[in-house]
MARKEBA-964877 format. One record per residue (C-alpha): x, y, z; residue in three letters. Coordinates in pm, 1 decimal. Example, Ala and Ser with C-alpha at 12.3 -4.5 7.8 and 13.67 -1.06 7.14 Angstrom:
{{1230.0,-450.0,780.0},'ALA'};
{{1367.0,-106.0,714.0},'SER'};
END
This chain:
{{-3225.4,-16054.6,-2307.2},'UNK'};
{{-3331.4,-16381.2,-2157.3},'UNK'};
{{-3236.5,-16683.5,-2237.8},'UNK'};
{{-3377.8,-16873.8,-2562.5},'UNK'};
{{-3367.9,-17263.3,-2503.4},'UNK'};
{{-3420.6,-17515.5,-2788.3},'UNK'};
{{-3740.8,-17645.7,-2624.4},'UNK'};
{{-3877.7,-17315.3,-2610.1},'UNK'};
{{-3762.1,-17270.0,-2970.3},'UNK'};
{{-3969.0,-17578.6,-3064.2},'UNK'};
{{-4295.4,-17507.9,-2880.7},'UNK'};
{{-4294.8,-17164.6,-3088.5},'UNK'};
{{-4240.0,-17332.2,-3400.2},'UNK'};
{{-4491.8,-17587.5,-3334.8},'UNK'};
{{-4754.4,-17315.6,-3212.7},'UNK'};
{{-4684.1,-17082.0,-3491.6},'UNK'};
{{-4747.5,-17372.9,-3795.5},'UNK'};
{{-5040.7,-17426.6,-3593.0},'UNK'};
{{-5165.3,-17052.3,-3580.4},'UNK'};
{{-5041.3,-16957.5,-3944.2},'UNK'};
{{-4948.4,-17269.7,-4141.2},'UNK'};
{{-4665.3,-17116.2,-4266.0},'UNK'};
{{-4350.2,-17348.2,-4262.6},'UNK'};
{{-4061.0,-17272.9,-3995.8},'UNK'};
{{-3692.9,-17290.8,-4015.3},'UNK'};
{{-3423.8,-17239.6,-3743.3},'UNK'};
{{-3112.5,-17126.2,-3816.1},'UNK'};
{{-2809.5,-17142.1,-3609.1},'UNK'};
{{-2541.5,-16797.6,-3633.6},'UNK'};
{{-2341.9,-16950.6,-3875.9},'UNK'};
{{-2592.6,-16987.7,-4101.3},'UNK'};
{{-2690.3,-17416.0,-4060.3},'UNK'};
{{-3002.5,-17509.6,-4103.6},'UNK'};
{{-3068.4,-17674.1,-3721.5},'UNK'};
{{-3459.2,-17794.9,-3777.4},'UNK'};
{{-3785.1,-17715.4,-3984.4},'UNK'};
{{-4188.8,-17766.0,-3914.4},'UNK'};
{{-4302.2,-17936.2,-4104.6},'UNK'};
{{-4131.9,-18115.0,-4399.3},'UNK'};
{{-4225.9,-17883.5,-4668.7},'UNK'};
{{-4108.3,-17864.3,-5039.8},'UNK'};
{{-3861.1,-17567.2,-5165.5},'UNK'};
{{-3919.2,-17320.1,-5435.5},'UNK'};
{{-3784.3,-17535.5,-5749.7},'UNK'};
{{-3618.2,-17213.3,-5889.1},'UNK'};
{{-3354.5,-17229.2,-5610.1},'UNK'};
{{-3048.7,-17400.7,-5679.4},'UNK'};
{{-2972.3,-17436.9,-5269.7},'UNK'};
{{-3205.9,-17455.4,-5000.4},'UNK'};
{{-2954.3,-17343.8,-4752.4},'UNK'};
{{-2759.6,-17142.6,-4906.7},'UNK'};
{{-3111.4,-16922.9,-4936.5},'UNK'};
{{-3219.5,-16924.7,-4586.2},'UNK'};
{{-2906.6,-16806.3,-4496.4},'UNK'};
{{-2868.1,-16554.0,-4698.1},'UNK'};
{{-3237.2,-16455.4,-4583.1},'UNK'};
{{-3097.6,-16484.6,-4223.6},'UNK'};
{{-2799.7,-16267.6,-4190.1},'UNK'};
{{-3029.2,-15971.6,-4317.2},'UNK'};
{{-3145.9,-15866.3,-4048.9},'UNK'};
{{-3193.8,-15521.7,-3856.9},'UNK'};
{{-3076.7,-15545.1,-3488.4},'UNK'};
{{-3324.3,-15715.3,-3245.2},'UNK'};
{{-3634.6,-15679.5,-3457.4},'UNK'};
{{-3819.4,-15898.9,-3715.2},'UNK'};
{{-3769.7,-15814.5,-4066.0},'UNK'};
{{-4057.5,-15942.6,-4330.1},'UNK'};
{{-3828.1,-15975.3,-4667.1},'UNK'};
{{-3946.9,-16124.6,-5046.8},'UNK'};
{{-3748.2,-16256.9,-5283.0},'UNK'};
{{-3738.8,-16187.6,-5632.7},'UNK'};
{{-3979.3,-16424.7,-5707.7},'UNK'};
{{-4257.5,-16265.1,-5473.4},'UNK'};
{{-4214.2,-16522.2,-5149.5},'UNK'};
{{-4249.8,-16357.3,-4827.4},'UNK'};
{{-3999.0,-16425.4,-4549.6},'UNK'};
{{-4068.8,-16355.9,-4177.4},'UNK'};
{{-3742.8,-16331.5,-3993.4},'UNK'};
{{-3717.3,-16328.8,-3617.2},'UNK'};
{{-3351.8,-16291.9,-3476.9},'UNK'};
{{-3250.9,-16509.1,-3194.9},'UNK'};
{{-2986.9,-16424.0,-2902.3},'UNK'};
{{-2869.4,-16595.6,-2576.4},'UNK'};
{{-2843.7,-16297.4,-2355.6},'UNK'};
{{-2602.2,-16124.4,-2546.2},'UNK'};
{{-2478.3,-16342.5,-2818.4},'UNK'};
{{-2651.6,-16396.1,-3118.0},'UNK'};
{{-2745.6,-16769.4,-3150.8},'UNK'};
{{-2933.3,-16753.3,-3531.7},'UNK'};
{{-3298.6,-16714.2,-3641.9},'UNK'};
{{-3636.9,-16770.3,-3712.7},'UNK'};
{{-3765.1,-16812.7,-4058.0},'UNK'};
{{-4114.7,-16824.2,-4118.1},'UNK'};
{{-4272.3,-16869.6,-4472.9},'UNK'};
{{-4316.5,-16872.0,-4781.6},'UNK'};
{{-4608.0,-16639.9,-4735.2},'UNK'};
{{-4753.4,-16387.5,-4984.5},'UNK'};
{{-5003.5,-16074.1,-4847.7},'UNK'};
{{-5194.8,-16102.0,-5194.5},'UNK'};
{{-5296.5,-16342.2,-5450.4},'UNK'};
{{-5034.4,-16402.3,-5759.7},'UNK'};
{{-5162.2,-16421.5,-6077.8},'UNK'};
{{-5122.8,-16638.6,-6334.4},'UNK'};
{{-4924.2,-16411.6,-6527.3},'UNK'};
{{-4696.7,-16335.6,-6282.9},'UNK'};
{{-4597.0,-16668.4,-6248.0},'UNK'};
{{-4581.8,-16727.0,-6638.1},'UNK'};
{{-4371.9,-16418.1,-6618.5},'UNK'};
{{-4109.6,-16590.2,-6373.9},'UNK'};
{{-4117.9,-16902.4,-6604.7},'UNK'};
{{-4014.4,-16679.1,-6883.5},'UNK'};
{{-3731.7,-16434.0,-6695.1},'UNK'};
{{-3586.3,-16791.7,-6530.0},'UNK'};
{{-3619.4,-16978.1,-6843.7},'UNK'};
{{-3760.8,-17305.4,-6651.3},'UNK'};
{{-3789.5,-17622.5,-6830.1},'UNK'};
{{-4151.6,-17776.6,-6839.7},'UNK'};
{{-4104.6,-18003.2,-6554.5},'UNK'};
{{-3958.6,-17719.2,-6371.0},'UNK'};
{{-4264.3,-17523.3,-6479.5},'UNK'};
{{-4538.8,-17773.0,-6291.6},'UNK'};
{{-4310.8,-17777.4,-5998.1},'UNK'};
{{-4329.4,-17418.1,-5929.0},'UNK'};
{{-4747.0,-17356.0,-5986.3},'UNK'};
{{-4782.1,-17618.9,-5770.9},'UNK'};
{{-4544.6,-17457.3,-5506.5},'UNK'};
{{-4696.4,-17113.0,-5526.8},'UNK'};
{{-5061.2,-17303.7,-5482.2},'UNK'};
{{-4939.4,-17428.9,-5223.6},'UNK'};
{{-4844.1,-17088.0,-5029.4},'UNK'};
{{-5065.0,-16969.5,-4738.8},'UNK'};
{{-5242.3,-16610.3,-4800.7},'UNK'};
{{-5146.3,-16384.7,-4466.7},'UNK'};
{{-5232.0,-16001.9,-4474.0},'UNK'};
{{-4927.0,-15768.7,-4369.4},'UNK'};
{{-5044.0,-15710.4,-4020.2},'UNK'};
{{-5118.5,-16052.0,-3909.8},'UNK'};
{{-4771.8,-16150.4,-3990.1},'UNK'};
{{-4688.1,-15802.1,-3823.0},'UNK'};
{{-4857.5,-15941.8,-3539.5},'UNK'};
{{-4675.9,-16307.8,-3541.2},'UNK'};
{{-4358.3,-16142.6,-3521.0},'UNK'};
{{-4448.7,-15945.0,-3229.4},'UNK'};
{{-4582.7,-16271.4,-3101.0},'UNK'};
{{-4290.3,-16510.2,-3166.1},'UNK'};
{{-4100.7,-16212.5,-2970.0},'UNK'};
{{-4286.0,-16227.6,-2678.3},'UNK'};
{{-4216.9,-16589.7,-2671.5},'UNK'};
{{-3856.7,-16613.9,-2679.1},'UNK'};
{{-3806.0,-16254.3,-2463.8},'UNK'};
{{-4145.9,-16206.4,-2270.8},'UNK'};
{{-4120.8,-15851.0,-2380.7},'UNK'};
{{-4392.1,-15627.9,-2604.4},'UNK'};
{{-4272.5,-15504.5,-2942.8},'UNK'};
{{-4377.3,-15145.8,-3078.9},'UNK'};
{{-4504.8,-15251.5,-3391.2},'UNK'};
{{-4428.1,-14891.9,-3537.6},'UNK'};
{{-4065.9,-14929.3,-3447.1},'UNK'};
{{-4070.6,-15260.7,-3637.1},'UNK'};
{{-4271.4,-15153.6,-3973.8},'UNK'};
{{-4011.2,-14840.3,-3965.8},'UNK'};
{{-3712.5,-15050.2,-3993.5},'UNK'};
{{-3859.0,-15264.2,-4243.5},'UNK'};
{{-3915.3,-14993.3,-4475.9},'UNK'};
{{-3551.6,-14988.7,-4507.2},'UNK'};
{{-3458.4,-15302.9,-4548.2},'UNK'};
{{-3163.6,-15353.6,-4840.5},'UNK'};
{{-2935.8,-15627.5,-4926.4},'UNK'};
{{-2589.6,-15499.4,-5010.2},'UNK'};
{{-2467.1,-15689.1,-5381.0},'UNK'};
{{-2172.8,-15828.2,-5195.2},'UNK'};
{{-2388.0,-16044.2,-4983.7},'UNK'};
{{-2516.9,-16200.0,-5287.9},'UNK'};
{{-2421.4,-16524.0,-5321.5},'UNK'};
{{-2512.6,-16787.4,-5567.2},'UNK'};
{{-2826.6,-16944.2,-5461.8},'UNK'};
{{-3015.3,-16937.9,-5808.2},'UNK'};
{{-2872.2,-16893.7,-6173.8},'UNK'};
{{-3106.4,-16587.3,-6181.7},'UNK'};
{{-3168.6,-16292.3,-6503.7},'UNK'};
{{-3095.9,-16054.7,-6181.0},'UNK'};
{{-2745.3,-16147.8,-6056.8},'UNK'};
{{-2694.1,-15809.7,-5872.0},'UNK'};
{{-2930.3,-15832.5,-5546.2},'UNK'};
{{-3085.1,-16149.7,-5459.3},'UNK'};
{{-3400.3,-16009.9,-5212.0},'UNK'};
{{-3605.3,-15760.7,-5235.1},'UNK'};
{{-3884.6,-15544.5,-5067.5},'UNK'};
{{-4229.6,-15632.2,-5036.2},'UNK'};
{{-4410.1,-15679.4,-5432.7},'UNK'};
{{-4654.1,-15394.8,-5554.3},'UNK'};
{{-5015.4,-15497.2,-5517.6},'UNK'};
{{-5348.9,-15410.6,-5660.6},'UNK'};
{{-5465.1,-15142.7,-5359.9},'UNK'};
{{-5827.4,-15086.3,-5216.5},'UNK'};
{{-5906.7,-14733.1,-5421.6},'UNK'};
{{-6008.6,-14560.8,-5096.2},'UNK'};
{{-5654.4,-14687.8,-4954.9},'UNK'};
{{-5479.0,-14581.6,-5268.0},'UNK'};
{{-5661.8,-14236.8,-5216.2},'UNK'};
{{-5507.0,-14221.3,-4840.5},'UNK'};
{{-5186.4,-14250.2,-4960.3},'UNK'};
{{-5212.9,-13978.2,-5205.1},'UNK'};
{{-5311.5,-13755.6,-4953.2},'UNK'};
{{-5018.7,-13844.2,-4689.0},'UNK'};
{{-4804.6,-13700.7,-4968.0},'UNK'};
{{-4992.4,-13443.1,-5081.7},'UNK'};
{{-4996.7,-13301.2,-4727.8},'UNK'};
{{-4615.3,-13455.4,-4628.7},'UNK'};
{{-4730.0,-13669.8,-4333.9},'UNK'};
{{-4440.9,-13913.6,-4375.6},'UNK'};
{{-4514.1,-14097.2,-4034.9},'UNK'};
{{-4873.0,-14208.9,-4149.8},'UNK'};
{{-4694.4,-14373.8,-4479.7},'UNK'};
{{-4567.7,-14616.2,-4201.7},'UNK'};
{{-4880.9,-14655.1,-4107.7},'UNK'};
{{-5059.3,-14690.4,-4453.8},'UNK'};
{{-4751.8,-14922.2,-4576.6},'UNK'};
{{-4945.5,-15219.9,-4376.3},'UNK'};
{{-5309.3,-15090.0,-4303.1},'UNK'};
{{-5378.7,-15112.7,-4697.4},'UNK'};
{{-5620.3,-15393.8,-4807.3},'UNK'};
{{-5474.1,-15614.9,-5114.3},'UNK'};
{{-5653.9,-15817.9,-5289.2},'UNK'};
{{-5401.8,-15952.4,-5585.0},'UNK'};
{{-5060.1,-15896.1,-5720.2},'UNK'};
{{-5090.0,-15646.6,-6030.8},'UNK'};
{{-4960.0,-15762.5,-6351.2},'UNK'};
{{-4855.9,-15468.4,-6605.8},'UNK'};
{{-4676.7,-15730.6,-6835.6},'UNK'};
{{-4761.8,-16076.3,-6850.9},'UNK'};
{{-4383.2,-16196.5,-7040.8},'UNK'};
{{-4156.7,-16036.1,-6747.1},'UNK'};
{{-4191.0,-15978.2,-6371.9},'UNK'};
{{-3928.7,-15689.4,-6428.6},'UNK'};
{{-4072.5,-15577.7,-6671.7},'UNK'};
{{-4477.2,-15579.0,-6443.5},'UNK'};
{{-4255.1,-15422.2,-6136.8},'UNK'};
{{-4133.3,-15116.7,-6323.3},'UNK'};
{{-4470.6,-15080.7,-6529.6},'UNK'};
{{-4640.2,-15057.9,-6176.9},'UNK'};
{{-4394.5,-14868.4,-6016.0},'UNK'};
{{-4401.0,-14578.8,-6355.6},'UNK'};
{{-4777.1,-14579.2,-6267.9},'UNK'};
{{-4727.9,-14504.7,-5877.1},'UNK'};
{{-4443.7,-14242.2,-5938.6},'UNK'};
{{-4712.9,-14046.7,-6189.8},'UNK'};
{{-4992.2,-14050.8,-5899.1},'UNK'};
{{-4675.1,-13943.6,-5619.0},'UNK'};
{{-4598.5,-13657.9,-5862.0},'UNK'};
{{-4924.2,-13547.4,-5903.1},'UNK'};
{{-4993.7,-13538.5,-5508.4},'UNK'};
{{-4681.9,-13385.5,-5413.9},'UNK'};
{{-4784.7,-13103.6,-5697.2},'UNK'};
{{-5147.3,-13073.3,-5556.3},'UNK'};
{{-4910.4,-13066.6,-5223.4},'UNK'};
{{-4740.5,-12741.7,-5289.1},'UNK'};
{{-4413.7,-12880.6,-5526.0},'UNK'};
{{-4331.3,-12676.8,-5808.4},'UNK'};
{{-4447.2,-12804.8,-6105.6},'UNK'};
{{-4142.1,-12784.8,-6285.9},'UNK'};
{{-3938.5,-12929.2,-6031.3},'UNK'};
{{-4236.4,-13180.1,-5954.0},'UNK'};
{{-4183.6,-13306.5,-6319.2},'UNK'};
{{-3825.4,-13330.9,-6341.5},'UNK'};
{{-3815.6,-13536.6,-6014.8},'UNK'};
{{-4084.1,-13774.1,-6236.1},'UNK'};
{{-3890.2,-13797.5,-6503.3},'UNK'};
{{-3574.2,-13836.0,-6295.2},'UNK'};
{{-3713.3,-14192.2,-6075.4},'UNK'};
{{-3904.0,-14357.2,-6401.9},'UNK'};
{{-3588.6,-14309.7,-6585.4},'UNK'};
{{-3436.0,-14442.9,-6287.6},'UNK'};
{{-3661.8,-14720.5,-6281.1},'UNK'};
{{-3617.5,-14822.9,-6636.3},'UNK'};
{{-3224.6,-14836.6,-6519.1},'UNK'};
{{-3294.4,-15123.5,-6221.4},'UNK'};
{{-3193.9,-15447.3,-6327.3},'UNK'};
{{-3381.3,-15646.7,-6077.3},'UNK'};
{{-3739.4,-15613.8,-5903.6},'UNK'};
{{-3556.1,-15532.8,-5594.9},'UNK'};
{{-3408.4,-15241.7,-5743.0},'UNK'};
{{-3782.1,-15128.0,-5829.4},'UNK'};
{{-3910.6,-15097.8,-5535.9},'UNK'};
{{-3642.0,-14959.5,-5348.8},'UNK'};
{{-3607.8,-14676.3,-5591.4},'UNK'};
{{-4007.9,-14639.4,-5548.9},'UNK'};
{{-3970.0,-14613.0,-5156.0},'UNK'};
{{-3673.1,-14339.2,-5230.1},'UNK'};
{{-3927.7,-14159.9,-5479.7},'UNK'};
{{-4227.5,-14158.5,-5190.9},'UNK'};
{{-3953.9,-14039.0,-4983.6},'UNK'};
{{-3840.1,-13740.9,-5174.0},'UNK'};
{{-4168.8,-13648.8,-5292.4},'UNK'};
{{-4312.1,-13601.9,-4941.7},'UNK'};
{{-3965.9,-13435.7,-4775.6},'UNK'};
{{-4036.6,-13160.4,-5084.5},'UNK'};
{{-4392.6,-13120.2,-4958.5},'UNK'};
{{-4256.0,-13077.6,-4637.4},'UNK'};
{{-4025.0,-12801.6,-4744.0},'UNK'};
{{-4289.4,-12644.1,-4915.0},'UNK'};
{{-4514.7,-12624.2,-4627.0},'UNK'};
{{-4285.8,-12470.8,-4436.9},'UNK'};
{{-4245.8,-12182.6,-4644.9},'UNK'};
{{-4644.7,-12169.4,-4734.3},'UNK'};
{{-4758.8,-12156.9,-4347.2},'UNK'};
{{-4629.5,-11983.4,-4010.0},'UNK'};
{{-4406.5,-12167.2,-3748.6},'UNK'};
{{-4702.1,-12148.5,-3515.6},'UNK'};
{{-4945.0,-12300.0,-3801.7},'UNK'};
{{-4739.6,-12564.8,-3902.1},'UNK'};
{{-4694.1,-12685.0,-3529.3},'UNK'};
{{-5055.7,-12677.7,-3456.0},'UNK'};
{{-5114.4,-12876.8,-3794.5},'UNK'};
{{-4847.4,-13115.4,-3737.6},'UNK'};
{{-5000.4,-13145.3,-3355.7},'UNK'};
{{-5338.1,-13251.0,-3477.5},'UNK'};
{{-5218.9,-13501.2,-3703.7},'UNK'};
{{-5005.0,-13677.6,-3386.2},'UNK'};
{{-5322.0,-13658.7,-3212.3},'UNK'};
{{-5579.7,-13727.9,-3375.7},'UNK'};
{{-5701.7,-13992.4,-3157.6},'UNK'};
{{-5655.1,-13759.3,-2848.7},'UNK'};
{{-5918.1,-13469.1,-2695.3},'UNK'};
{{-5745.1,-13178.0,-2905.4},'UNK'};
{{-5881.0,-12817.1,-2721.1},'UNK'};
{{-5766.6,-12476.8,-2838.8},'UNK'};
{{-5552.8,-12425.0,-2484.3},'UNK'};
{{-5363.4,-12708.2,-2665.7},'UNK'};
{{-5253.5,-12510.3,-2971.1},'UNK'};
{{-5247.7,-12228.5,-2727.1},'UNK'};
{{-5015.7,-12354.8,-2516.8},'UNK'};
{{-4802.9,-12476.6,-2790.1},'UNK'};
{{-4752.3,-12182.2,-2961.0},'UNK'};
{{-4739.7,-11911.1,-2693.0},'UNK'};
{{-4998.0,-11718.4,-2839.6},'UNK'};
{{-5350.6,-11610.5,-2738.3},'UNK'};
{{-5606.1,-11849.3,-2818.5},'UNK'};
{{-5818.3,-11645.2,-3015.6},'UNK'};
{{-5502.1,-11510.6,-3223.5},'UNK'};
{{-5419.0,-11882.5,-3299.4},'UNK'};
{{-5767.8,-11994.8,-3403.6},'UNK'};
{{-5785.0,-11616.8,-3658.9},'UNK'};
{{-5395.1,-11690.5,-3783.8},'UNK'};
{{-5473.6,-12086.4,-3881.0},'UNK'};
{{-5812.5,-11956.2,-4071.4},'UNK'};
{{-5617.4,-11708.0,-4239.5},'UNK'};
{{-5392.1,-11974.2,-4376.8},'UNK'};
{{-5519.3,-12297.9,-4386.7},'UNK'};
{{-5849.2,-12196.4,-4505.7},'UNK'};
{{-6029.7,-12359.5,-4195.9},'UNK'};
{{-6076.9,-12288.2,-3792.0},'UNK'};
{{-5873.0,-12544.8,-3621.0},'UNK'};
{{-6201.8,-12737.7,-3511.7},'UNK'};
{{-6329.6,-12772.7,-3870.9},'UNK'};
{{-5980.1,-12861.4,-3919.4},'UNK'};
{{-5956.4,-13134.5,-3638.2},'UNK'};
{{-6320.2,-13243.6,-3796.0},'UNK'};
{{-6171.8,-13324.1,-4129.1},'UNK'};
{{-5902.6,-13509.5,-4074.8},'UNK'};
{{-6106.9,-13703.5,-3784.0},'UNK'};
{{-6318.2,-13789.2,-4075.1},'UNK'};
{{-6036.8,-13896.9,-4353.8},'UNK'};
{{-5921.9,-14092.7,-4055.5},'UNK'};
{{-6209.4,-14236.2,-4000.8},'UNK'};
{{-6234.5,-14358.3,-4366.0},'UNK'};
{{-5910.0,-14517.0,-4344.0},'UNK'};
{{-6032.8,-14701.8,-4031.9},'UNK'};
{{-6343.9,-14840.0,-4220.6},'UNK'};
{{-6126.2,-14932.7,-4559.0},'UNK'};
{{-5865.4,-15120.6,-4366.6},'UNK'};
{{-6019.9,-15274.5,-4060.4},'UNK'};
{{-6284.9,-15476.9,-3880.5},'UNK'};
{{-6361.1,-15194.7,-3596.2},'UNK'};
{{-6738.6,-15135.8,-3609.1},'UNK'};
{{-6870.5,-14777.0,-3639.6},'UNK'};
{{-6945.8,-14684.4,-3289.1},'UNK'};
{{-6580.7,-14799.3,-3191.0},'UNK'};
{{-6414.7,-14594.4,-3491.0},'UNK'};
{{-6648.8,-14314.8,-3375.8},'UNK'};
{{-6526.4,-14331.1,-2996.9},'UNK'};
{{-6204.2,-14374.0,-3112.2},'UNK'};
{{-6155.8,-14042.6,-3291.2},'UNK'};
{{-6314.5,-13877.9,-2964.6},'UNK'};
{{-6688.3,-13846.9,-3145.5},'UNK'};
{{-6882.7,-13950.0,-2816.0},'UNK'};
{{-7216.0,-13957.0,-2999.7},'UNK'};
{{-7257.2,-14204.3,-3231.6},'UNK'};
{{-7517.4,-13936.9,-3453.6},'UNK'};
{{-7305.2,-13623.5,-3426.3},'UNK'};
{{-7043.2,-13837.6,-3574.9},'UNK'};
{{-7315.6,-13972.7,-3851.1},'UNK'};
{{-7360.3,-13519.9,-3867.8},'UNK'};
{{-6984.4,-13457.8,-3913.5},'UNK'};
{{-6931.4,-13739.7,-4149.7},'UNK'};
{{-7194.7,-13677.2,-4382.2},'UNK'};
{{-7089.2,-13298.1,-4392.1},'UNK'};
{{-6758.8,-13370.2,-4503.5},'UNK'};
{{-6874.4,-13649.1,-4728.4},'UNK'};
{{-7210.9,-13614.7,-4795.4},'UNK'};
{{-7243.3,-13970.5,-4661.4},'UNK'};
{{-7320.7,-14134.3,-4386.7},'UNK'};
{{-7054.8,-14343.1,-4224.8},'UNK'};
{{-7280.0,-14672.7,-4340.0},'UNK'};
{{-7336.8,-14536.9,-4663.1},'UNK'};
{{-6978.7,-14445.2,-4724.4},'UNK'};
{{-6848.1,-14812.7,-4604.5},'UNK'};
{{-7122.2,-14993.1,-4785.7},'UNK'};
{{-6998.3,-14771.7,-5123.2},'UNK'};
{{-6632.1,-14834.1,-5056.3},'UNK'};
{{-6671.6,-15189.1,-5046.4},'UNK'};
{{-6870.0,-15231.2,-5320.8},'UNK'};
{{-7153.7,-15341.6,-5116.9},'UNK'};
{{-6989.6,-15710.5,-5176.4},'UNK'};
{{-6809.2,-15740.3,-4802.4},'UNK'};
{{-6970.1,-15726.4,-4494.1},'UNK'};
{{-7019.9,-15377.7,-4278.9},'UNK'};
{{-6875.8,-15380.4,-3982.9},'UNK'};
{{-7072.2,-15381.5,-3689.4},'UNK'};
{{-7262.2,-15085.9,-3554.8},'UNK'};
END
């Protein structure tokens, strides 16, 4: 890798306050706090500054940037830095959140760290203080602040992927805050309240095992505010939330082909589990092994359900969904006769691989209008439907919508459409 100088280590620290308004700190490798942009206060419920951005520091994954919380909902972005070679320290950037914190929630941290009432104004007027950045804008600064120091692209998938398993050993704790959860001091990303439609995509990359396009849903998913299941205890919220999600996992891996009776016991297995976690940390990394499980079982499953050749053809079409997709493809892929192919996957799937490639073009296409700002005729282009009215056709036969009516409905008709 190139080298990093300090200059160019202050330009990006001046240019991302300026982009994001999030505070920056630079950290040297053994863990020193070197400089931060600007002056900012520190979260009150933090007995040492340092001793927390250091400990936010050395968790990091290789070369990429890691996005870590703590367990009092701030958002960390960290961004490793090296000198050819040698690794020199990092980039914090933060306190962020991707969604707005209640009220409660913030009572609820009052309560678990037993703050004093002085204490108590310190910290609302710290979280008000926090900027609001979605998930892939801050995706998108760490692929920037990359770029600066290395003047090399970053695969964004790579870096959500290694995020995703992100854990703090308990021996790295050390004793930053006298905090009710003394075991792990940082934790995963917080649950949120999710855009239905979103929460609805999600179901169905279980239900049918497509464990890549969890990656994919973990940041595309609209948030509007931090859900609150228990206004005396964040804890307490985090496993409320997290019971809810495993019920709607188990329910979607079952729809998915999982035995019911195993489906069940693997419920009752993680929300017992849950109830076990002693910090919020602990919640949601127990949730992420849940997901995990759940979809690896409707994997296994669909294995045994379809044919070798029909579950390459379907696993094909869902890597390439944004691609032409022609029945030589499958053809080719298989070995087999095109006509044989296109019979077999009717037989078992239920549809002809083009009504098949239509539907999932068109759950695809939902996702695109929940989740971002592309207008209609680029969504439509982009899933390889050249006419802007034989995609309003296809659409409205799958969801007896059009594409404006369905994005109009999903939003409530409160936010803007996107542009046709």
């Amino acid at each position: 890798m190139p080298n990093v100088t300090p200059d160019s280590i202050q330009l990006i620290m001046n240019m991302i306050y300026t982009e994001f308004q999030m505070t920056l700190y630079w950290m040297d490798a053994s863990g020193q706090l070197v400089d931060e942009q600007p002056l900012r206060g520190f979260n009150p419920v933090y007995d040492h500054k340092g001793q927390t951005l250091a400990l936010l520091a050395q968790h990091l994954n290789g070369n990429y940037p890691v996005v870590q919380a703590t367990n009092v909902l701030e958002q960390y972005l960290t961004v490793p830095l090296w000198d050819g070679d040698t690794y020199t320290g990092a980039l914090l950037a933060g306190p962020f959140f991707h969604a707005i914190v209640p009220d409660e929630l913030i009572s609820g941290i009052i309560r678990d760290y037993q703050l004093s009432f002085r204490q108590q104004d310190a910290i609302r007027q710290f979280y008000a203080g926090i900027p609001l950045i979605s998930k892939e804008r801050i995706y998108n600064a760490a692929a920037m602040i990359h770029y600066m120091l290395y003047q090399e692209p970053l695969d964004l998938a790579e870096v959500i992927q290694h995020n995703l398993h992100i854990h703090i050993e308990p021996d790295a704790q050390k004793t930053i805050v006298s905090s009710p959860y003394e075991e792990e001091a940082y934790i995963a990303p917080a649950s949120y309240h999710r855009n239905p439609e979103m929460e609805q995509i999600f179901l169905q990359y279980i239900r049918e095992g497509r464990k890549e396009d969890l990656v994919r849903w973990e940041i595309g998913f609209p948030t509007e505010k931090l859900g609150v299941l228990s206004k005396k205890s964040l804890l307490r919220s985090e496993k409320n939330l997290a019971i809810c999600s495993i019920t709607l996992a188990t329910r979607a891996a079952m729809a998915g082909g999982v035995n019911a009776e195993i489906g069940y016991t693997l419920s009752d297995f993680y929300i017992q589990a849950v109830e076990e976690c002693q910090n919020p940390g602990e919640v949601q990394a127990m949730l992420r092994r849940c997901y995990n499980d759940f979809v690896d079982r409707v994997l296994e499953s669909q294995q045994k359900r379809y044919s070798r050749e029909v579950n390459l053809c379907r696993n094909y079409i869902f890597h390439h969904l944004y691609e032409p997709i022609q029945l030589e493809h499958l053809s080719e892929l298989t070995g087999l006769n095109g006509d044989y192919v296109s019979k077999r996957f009717k037989n078992e799937t239920g549809l002809s691989p083009i009504h098949f490639i239509q539907y999932y073009r068109v759950q695809e296409a939902k996702r695109l209008m929940s989740s971002t700002t592309h207008s209609l005729s680029a969504i439509a282009t982009m899933l390889q439907f050249h006419d802007q009215s034989y995609f309003t056709k296809i659409f409205k036969a799958h969801t007896t919508q059009t594409p404006k009516q369905y994005q109009s409905a999903a939003s409530g008709g409160n936010l803007p459409l996107a542009r046709v």
